[in-house]
C-alpha positions as CSV (number, residue, x, y, z in Angstrom):
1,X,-6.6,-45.4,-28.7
2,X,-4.7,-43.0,-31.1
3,X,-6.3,-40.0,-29.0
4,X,-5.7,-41.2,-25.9
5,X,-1.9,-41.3,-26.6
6,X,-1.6,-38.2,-28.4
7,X,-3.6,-36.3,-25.5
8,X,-0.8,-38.7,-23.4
9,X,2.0,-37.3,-25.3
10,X,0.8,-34.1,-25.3
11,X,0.0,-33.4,-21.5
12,X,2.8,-35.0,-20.3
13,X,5.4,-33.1,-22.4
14,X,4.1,-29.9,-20.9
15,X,5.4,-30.1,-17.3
16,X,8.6,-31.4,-19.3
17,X,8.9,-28.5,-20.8
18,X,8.0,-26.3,-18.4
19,X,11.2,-27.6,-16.2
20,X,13.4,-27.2,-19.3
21,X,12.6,-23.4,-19.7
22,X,12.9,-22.9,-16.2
23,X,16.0,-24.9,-15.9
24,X,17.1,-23.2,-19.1
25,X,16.1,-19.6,-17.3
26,X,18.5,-20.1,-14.4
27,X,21.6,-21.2,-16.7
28,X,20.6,-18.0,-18.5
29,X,21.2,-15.8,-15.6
30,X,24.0,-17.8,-14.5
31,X,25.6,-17.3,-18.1
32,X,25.5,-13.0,-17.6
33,X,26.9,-13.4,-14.1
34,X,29.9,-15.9,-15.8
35,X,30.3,-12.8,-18.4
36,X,30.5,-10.3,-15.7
37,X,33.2,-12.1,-13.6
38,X,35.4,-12.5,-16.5
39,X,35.0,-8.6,-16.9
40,X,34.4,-7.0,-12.7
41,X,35.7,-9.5,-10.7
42,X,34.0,-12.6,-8.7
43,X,30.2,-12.3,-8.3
44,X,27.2,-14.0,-7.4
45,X,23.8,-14.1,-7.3
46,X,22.1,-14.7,-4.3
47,X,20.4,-18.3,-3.9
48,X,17.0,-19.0,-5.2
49,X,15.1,-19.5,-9.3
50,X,14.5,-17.3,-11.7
51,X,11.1,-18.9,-12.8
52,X,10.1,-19.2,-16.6
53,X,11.8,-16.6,-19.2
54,X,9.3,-13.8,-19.9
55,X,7.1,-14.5,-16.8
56,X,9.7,-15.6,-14.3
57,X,7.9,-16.7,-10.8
58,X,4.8,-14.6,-11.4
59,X,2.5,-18.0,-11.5
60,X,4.6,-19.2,-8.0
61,X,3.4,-15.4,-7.0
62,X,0.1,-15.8,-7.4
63,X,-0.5,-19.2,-6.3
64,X,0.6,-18.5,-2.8
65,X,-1.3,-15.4,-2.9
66,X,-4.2,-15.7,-4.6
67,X,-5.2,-19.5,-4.9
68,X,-3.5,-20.8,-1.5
69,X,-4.4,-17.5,0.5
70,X,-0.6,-18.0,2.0
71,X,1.4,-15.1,1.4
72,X,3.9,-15.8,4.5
73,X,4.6,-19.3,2.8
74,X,6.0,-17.1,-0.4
75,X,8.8,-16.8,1.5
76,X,8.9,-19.4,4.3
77,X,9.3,-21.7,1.2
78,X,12.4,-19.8,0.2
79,X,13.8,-20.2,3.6
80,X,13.2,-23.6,3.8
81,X,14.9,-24.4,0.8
82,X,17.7,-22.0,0.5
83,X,18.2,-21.7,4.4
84,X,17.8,-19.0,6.6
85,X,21.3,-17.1,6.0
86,X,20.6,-13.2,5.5
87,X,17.3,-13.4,3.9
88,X,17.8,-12.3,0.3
89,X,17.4,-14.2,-2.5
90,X,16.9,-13.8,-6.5
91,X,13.7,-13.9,-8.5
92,X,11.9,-12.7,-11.3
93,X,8.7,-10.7,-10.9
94,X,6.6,-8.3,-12.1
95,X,8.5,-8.2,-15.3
96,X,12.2,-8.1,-14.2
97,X,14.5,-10.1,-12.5
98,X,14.4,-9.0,-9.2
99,X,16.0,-9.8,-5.6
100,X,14.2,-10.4,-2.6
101,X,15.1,-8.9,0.9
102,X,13.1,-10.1,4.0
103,X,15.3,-9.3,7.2
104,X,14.9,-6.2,9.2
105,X,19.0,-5.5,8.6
106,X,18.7,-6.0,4.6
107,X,15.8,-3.7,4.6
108,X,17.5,-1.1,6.9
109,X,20.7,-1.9,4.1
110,X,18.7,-0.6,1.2
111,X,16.8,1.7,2.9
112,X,20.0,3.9,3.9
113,X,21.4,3.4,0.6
114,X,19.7,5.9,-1.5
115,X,22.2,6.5,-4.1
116,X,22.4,2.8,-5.0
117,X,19.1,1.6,-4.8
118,X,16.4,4.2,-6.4
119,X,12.4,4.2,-6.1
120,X,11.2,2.2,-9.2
121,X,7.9,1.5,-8.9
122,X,6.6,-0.8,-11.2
123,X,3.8,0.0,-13.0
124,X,4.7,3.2,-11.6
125,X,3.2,4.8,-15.1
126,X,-0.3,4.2,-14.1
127,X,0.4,7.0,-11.2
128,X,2.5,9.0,-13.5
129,X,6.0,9.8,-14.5
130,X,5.6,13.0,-12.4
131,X,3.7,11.4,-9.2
132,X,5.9,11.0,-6.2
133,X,6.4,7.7,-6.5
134,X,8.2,8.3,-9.4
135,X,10.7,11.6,-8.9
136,X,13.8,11.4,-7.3
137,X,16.2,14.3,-6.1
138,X,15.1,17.6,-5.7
139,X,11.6,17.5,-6.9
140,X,11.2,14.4,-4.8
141,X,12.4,16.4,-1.7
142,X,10.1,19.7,-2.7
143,X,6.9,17.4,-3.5
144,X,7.7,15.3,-0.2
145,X,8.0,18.6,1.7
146,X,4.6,19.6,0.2
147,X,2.7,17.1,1.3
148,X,3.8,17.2,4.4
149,X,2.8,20.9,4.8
150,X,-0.4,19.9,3.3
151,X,-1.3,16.9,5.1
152,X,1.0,16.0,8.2
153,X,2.1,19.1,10.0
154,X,0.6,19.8,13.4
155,X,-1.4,23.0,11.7
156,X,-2.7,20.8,8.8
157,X,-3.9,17.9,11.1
158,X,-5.5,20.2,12.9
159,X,-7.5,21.7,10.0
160,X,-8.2,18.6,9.1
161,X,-9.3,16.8,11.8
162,X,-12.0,19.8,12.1
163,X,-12.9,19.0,8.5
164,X,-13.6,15.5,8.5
165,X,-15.4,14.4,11.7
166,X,-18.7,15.4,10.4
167,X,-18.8,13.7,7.8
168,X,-17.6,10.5,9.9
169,X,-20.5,11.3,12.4
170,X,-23.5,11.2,9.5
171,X,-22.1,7.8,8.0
172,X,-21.9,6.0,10.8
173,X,-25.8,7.5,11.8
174,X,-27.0,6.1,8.3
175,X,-24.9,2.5,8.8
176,X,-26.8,1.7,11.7
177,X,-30.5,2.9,9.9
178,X,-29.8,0.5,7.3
179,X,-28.4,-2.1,9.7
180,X,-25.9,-4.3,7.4
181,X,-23.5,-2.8,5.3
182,X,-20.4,-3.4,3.8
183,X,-17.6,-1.9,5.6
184,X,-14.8,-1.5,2.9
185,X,-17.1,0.1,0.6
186,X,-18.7,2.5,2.9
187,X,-15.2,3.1,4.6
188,X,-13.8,4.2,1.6
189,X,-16.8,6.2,0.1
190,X,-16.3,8.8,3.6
191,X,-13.0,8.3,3.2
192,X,-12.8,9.3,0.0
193,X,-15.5,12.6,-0.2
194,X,-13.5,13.9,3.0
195,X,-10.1,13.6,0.7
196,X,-11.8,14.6,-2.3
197,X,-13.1,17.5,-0.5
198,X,-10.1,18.6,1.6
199,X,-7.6,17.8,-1.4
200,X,-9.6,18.8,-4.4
201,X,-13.2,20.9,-3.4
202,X,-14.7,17.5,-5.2
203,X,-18.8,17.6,-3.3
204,X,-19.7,13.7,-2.9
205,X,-21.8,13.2,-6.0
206,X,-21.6,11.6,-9.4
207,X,-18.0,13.0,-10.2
208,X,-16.8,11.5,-6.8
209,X,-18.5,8.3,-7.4
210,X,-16.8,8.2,-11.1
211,X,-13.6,8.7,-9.7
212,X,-13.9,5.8,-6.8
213,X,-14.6,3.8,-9.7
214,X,-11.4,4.6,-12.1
215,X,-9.3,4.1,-8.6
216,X,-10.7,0.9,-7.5
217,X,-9.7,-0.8,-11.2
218,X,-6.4,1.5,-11.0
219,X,-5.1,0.0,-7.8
220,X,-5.3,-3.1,-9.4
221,X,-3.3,-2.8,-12.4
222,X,-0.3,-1.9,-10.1
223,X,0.3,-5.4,-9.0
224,X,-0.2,-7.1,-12.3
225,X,1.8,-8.0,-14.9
226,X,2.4,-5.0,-17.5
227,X,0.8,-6.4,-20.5
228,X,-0.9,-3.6,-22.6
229,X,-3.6,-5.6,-23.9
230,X,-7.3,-5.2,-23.7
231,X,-9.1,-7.3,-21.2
232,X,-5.9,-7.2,-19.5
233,X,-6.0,-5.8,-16.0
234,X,-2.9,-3.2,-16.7
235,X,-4.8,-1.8,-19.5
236,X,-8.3,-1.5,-17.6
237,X,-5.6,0.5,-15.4
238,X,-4.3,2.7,-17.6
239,X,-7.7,3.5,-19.0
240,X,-8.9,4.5,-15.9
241,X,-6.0,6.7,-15.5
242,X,-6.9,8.2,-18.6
243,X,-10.6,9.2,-17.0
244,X,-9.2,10.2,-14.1
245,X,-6.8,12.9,-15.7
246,X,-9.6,14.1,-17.5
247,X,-11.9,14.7,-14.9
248,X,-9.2,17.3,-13.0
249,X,-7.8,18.3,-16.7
250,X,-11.1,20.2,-16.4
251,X,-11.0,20.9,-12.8
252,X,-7.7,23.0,-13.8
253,X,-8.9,24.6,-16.7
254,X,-11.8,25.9,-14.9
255,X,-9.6,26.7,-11.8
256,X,-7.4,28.8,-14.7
257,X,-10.3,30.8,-15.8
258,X,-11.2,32.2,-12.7
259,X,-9.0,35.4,-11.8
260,X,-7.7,36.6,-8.6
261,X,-9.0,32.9,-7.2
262,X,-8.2,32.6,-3.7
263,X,-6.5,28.9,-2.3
264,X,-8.8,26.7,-0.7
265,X,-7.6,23.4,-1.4
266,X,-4.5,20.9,-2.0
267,X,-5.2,21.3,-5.4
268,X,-5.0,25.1,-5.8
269,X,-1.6,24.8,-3.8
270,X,-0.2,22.9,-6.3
271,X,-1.2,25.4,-8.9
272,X,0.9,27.9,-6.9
273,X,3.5,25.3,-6.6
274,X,6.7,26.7,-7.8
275,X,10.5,25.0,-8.0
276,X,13.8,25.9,-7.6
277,X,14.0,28.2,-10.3
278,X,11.0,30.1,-9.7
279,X,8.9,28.2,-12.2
280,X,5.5,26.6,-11.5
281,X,4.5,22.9,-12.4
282,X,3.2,21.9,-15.4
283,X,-0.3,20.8,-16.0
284,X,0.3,17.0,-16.1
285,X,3.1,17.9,-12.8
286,X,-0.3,18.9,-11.1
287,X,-1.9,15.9,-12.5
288,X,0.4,13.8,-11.7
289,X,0.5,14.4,-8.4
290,X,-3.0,15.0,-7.1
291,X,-3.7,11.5,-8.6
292,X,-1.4,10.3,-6.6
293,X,-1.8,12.2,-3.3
294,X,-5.8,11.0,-3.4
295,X,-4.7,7.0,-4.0
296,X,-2.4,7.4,-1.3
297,X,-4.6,9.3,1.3
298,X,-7.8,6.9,0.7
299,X,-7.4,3.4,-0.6
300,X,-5.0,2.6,2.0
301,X,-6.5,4.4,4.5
302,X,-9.9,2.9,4.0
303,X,-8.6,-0.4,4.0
304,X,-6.5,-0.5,7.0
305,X,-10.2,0.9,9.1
306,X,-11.7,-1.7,7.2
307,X,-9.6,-4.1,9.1
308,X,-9.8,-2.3,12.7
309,X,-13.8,-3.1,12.2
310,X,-12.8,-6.6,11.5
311,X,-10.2,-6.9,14.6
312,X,-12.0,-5.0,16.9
313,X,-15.1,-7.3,16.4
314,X,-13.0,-10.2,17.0
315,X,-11.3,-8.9,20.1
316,X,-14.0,-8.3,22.0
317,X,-11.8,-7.4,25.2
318,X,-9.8,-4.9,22.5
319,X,-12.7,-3.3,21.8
320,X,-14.3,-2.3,25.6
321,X,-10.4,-1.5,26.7
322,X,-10.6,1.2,23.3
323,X,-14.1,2.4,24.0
324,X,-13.7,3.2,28.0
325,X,-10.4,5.5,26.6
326,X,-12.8,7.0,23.9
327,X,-15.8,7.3,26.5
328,X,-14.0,9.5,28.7
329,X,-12.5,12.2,26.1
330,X,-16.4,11.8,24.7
331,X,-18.0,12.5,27.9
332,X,-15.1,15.5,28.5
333,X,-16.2,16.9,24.9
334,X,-20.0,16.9,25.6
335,X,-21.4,17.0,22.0
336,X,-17.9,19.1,20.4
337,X,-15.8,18.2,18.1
338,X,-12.5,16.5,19.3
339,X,-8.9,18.2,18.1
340,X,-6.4,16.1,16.8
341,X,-4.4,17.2,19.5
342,X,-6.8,15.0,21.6
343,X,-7.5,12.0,19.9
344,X,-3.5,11.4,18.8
345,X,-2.7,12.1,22.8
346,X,-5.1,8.6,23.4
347,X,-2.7,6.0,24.4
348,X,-4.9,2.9,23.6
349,X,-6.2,4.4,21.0
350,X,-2.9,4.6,19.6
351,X,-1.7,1.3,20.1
352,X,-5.2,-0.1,18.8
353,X,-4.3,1.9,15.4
354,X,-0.3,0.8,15.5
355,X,-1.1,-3.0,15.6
356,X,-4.3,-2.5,13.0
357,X,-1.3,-0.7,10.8
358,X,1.0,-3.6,11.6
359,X,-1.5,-6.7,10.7
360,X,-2.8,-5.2,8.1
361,X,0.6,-5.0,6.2
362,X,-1.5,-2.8,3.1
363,X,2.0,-1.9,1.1
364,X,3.0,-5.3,1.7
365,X,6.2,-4.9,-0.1
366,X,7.9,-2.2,-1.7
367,X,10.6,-1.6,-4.4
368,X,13.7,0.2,-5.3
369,X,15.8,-0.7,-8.3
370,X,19.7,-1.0,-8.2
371,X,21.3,2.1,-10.1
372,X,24.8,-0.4,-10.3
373,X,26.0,-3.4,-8.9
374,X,26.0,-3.5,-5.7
375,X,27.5,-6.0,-2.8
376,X,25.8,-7.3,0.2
377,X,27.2,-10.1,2.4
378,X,29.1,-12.0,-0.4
379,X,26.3,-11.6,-3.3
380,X,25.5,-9.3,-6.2
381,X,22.6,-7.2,-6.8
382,X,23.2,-6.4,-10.2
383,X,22.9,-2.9,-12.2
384,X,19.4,-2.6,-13.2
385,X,17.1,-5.4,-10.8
386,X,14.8,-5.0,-9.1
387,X,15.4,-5.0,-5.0
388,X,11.4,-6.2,-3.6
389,X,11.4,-5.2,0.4
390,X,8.9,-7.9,1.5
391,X,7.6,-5.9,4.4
392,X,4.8,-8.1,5.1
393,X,7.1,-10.5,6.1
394,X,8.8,-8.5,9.2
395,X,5.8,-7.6,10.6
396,X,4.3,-11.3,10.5
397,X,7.4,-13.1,11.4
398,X,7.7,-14.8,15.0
399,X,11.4,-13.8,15.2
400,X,10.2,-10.4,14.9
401,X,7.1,-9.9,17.0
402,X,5.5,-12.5,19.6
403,X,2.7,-14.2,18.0
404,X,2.3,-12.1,14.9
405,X,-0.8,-13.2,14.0
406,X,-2.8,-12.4,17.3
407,X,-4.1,-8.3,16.9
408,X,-2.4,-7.7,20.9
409,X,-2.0,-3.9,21.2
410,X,-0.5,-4.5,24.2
411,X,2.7,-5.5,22.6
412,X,3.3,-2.1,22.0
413,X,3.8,-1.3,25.6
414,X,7.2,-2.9,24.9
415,X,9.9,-1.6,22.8
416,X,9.8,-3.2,19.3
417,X,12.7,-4.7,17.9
418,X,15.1,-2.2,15.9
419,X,13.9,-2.0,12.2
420,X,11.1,-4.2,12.7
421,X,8.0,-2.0,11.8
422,X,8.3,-0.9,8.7
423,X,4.7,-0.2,7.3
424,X,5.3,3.5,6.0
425,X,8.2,2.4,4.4
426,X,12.1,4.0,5.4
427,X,15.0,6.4,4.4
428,X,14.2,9.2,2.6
429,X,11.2,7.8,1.3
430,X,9.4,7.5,4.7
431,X,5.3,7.7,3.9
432,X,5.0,11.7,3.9
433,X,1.5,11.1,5.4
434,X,2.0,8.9,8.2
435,X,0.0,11.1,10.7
436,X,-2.7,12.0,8.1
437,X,-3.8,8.3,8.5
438,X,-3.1,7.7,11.6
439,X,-5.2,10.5,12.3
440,X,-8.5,9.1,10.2
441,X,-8.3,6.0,11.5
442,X,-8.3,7.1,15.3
443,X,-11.1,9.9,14.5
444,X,-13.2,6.7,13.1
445,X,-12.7,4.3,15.8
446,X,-13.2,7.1,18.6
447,X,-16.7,7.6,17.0
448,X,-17.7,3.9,16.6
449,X,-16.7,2.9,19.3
450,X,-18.4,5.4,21.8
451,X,-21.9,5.3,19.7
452,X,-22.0,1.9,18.0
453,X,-21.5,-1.8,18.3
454,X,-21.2,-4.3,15.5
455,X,-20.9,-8.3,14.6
456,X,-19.5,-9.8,11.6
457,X,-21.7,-11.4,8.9
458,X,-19.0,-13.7,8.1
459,X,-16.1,-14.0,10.9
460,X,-14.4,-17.0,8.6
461,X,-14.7,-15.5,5.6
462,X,-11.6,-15.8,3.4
463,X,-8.6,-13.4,2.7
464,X,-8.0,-11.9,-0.7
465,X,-4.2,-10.5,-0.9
466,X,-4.3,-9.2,-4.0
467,X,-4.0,-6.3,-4.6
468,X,-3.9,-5.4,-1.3
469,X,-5.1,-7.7,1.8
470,X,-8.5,-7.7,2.3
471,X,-11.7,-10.3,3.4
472,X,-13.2,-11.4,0.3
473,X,-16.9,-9.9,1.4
474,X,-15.4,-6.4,2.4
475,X,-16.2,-6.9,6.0
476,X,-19.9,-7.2,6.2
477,X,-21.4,-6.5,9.7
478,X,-24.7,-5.8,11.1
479,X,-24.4,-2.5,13.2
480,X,-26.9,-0.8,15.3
481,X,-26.4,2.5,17.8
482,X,-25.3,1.6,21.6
C-alpha cells in the first residue's frame, strides 16, 4: 500500500511539474520583454508558448512529426488557438527561442529583409563555418555565384545533362533485372556517383559508398537537438563530418602534388578559387564547401525523385499524360542522348517535376536569425531569435493552393498565388541550384517513364518527416521494362 502511494505521488507530480516549468518558462520571457520596454519602448512578443526551459517545444515538435505523422497540425494547432491573425507566433526550438512565420506575406517580410534577418542555420557546424549556408556578404555572393557557374548556367546544364544520362540509363536496366528494389536507396546511389563524379572525379566504388554513409547519419544531426554527447544523433553527425573531411583532405593533398594539373571537376575549381583580394581559399574553405555542394545536389535531389516514383505510381492518369510527352522527344531522339535544352523545354514534364517539388516540401522550413529587434505588425522579433519560415506549410495550405494534398500538375496551368511557392527558398538566398535539380529529376522521369513501368510494394505505407519527408520503406516497387 506504501508503494502504491509513493508510485501515486510520484507520477502524478510529474505532469505538475511539467506545467510549472512551462508556466514558469513563459513568465520568464515575459520578464526580458518587461525589462526591455522599460528600456526601448513598448514591445511584444507575438502569441504562442515557449515550451519547457532548456528544451522549449522540441517534445510538441516531434510528437506531431514523428509519433502523430501530422506535421500540418504543428501549426494548424497554433492557429486554432492563437487565431489566424498574420501567422507568426513565438517558440522555442532547436535550442533557441525562436519565432514562427507561416504566411506567404511574413515569409516574403523576412525574405526581403536581409540586413535584419541573417542565414543562421542551426546545426549549421556540421556543414561548416565556411559552407554556404553559413557565409554572409561577399563570400556568400562569390560562393553563390560559383555554383551557379558550376551547376546552373545554361553551359553547365548542358555539360551535365550529357554527363549523367548514362549512368541513369544502366540503373534503371539493372532495377528491372532484379525486379524489386528500394527506390530511395537506389535513387540516391545514381544520384550520388553522377555528383560525386561531376563535382569531385569520385568512381562509384568503396570511397563513394563510405561517403553515402557519413551523409546519410549527417543529414540527420541537422534537425536534432545539439547535444554533443555520444549516442546522441548530433554527435554521430559531427563524426561523420569528421570522415567526410578526411576523405577529400586527401583528395586535396593528392590534387596538390600533381603539377601543372589541368581542371576537370567542381572540386579543382575551387582550388583555383580566388577572392576579392586575389587570394585563394583555404583548405577547410574548399572543404567546407564541397561538403556542402554534394549534400545539397544529392540528398534532396534523390528524395524529391523518390517521391515522383511514389506520385506517379499513384496517379496513374499523371503518369500516361508524362510518358506520351516523353515518348515523342524519345521517338524524335532514336537511341541519342537528349540535351537539357530538350527535356527542360517539356511542358508536362515540367509541371510533373513543379508539383513533385511542391508536395514533397524536402527543406520544409528554413531559418534566419534576427541581427536586432525588429517590428512586424505590432510584435517584436527580438535581437538574437531565431525566425523558422515554415515553408511546408504554404505549399500544403488550402488558402494557398486548391486541394494541397492531391499531386494535380495541372494546377500549374494557372498562375500561382504571389509568394506561394517557396521550395528553393527567397531573397538573396534563392537555392543557387534550382535548375541542377530540376534538371535530374526530369532526365529520370523521361527515362522511366518511356522504358519502364512500376507498382508500389506498400501504397499505405507510413510517412516519416524527419529529417526530411519520406515513406518509412523508401518506396519499394516491383519494376519490370515496358
Amino acid at each position: 500500500m506504501v508503494v502504491l502511494l509513493w508510485f501515486t505521488a510520484v507520477f502524478g507530480a510529474v505532469p505538475l511539474v511539467a506545467c510549472l516549468l512551462w508556466w514558469w518558462n513563459d513568465i520568464w520571457y515575459g520578464l526580458v520583454m518587461a525589462t526591455r520596454r522599460l528600456t526601448k519602448g513598448g514591445t511584444k512578443l507575438p502569441p504562442g508558448h515557449m515550451g519547457l526551459p532548456i528544451f522549449g517545444e522540441t517534445f510538441t515538435f516531434f510528437w506531431y512529426f514523428k509519433f502523430l505523422r501530422r506535421p500540418e497540425d504543428y501549426i494548424n494547432f497554433k492557429r486554432h488557438k492563437y487565431g489566424d491573425g498574420i501567422g507568426m507566433y513565438k517558440t522555442h526550438l532547436f535550442g533557441k527561442p525562436s519565432v514562427i512565420m507561416c504566411t506567404p506575406a511574413a515569409t516574403k517580410y523576412v525574405f526581403r529583409a536581409d540586413e535584419s534577418f541573417k542565414l543562421e542555420f542551426p546545426n549549421v557546424e556540421i556543414l561548416g563555418n565556411n559552407s554556404i549556408l553559413s557565409v554572409h556578404g561577399k563570400a556568400h555572393m562569390r560562393m553563390k555565384s560559383f555554383i551557379s557557374r558550376s551547376a546552373n548556367q545554361p553551359d553547365a546544364l548542358r555539360r551535365i545533362a550529357q554527363a549523367i544520362q548514362p549512368r541513369i540509363i544502366s540503373a534503371l536496366e539493372s532495377w528491372a533485372q532484379r525486379g524489386n528494389i528500394n527506390s530511395y536507396n537506389q535513387v540516391k546511389k545514381v544520384t550520388l556517383e553522377n555528383i560525386g563524379m561531376y563535382f569531385a572525379s569520385i568512381e562509384s566504388g568503396a570511397t563513394l559508398d563510405r561517403i553515402a554513409g557519413y551523409y546519410a547519419t549527417l543529414v540527420k544531426g541537422l534537425r536534432s537537438y545539439p547535444l554533443n554527447v555520444p549516442g546522441t544523433t548530433y554527435y554521430g553527425a559531427l563524426q561523420c563530418r569528421k570522415m567526410i573531411i578526411a576523405i577529400f583532405k586527401e583528395e586535396l593533398k593528392k590534387r596538390k602534388m600533381e603539377t601543372n594539373r589541368p581542371i576537370n571537376d567542381v572540386l579543382d575549381e575551387l582550388m583555383n578559387l580566388k577572392d576579392e583580394d586575389g587570394s585563394r581559399l583555404t583548405d577547410i574553405e574548399v572543404l567546407d564547401t564541397i561538403i556542402g555542394i554534394l549534400l545539397a545536389s544529392f540528398e534532396t535531389t534523390s528524395l524529391t525523385t523518390t517521391w515522383a516514383i511514389y506520385y506517379l505510381a499513384k496517379y496513374p492518369k499523371v503518369l500516361q499524360k508524362l510518358r506520351d510527352e516523353n515518348m515523342t522527344l524519345k521517338n524524335e531522339k532514336q537511341g541519342q542522348l537528349v540535351t537539357s535544352e530538350e527535356i527542360l523545354k517539356l511542358k508536362y514534364t515540367t509541371k510533373v517535376v513543379d508539383e513533385t517539388i511542391r508536395m514533397a516540401n524536402v527543406a520544409g522550413y528554413v531559418f534566419r536569425r534576427a541581427t536586432k529587434d525588429v517590428t512586424y505588425e505590432g510584435y517584436t522579433i527580438p535581437k538574437g531569435w531565431n525566425v523558422i519560415l515554415w515553408l511546408r506549410y504554404l505549399h500544403t495550405d488550402a488558402t494557398n493552393f486548391d486541394d494541397p494534398m492531391c499531386f494535380n500538375p495541372d494546377r500549374w496551368d494557372a498562375p500561382m498565388a504571389p509568394r506561394t511557392l517557396q521550395v528553393f527558398g527567397g531573397g538573396s538566398r534563392f537555392c543557387a541550384g534550382n535548375m541542377l535539380a530540376r534538371l535530374q529529376i526530369a532526365l529520370f522521369l523521361h527515362y522511366l517513364s518511356t522504358g519502364y513501368k512500376w507498382k508500389l510494394v506498400n501504397p499505405d505505407a507510413k510517412i516519416n518527416y524527419l529529417p526530411h519527408p519520406k515513406p518509412e520503406d523508401g518506396v519499394k516497387i516491383t519494376i519490370e521494362k515496358l
